[in-house]
N, C-alpha and C positions, 0 to 999 in steps of 0.2 A: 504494500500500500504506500502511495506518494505521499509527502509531508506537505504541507498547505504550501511553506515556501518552495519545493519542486513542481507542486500542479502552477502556480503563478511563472515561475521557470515557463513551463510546458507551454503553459496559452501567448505568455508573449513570442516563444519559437513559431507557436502556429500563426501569427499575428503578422510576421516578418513574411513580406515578398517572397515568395520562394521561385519567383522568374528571374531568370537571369536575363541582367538589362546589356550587363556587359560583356562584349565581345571574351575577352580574354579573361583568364582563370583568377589573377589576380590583381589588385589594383599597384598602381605605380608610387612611388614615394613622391611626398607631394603633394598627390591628388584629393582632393575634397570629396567625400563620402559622404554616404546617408546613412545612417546606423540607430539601432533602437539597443539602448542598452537594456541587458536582461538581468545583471550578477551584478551587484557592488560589494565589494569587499573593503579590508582598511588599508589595501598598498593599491588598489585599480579598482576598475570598474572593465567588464566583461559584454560587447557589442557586438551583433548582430549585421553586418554589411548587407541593408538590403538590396543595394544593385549589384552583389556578388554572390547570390541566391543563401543569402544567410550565414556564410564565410563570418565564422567566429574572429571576431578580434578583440586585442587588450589595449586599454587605456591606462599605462602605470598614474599611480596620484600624482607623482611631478606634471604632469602634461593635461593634468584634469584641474586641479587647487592652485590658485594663485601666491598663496603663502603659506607656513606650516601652519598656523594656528585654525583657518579654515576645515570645516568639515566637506568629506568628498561629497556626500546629499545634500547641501548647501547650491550643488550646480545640477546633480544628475539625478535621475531615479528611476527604478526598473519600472519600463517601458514605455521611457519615453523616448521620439526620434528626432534627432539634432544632427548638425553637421560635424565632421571629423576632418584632421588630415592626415591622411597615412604617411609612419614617420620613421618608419622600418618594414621590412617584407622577407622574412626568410623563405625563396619560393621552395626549395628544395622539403624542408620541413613543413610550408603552408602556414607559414605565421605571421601575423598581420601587426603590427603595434599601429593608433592611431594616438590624435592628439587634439584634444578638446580646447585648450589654451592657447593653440597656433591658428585657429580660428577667428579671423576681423569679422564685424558683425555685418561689413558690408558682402563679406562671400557668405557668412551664412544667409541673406535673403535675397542674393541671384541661387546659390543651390537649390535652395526650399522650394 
């Protein structure tokens, strides 16, 4: 039997795109993503690439918190969809690192 916080897990996965908008397998460093975060933990938060058909990636806290004293739920909260920039790509392992604080708020509302 699921725990309340895995069935919430479960329904934002189902909630995420699961089309693939993007040509290629995974995105480029750089590039501004649409992502629904599903996980917050105390070192990141764990996101959803919807135009990579749900292509897991991690937000470490540096790239999400403006300062230590900040809480990471202060910016983010499972399942919500906000812009990213992917800020690392291991293709060979399929790892994605993105970054919420490299975001100007003028690409977050041409992305959106």
């Amino acid at each position: 039997m699921m725990s309340k916080r895995e069935e919430k897990v479960d329904d934002i996965k189902k909630n995420v795109l699961t089309v693939r908008v993007a040509r290629k397998e995974l995105p480029d460093i750089g590039e501004l993503v649409i992502g629904t975060v599903y996980r917050i933990l105390e070192h990141g938060a764990y996101v959803l690439l919807d135009e990579y058909g749900g292509l897991e990636a991690y937000a470490p806290i540096n790239e999400v918190v403006q300062s230590w004293f900040h809480d990471i739920k202060d910016y983010l909260r499972p399942g919500q969809k906000t812009v990213f920039r992917v800020i690392r790509v291991d293709a060979r392992r399929k790892l994605v690192d993105v970054s919420f604080r490299k975001v100007r708020e003028e690409e977050k509302k041409k992305k959106s």
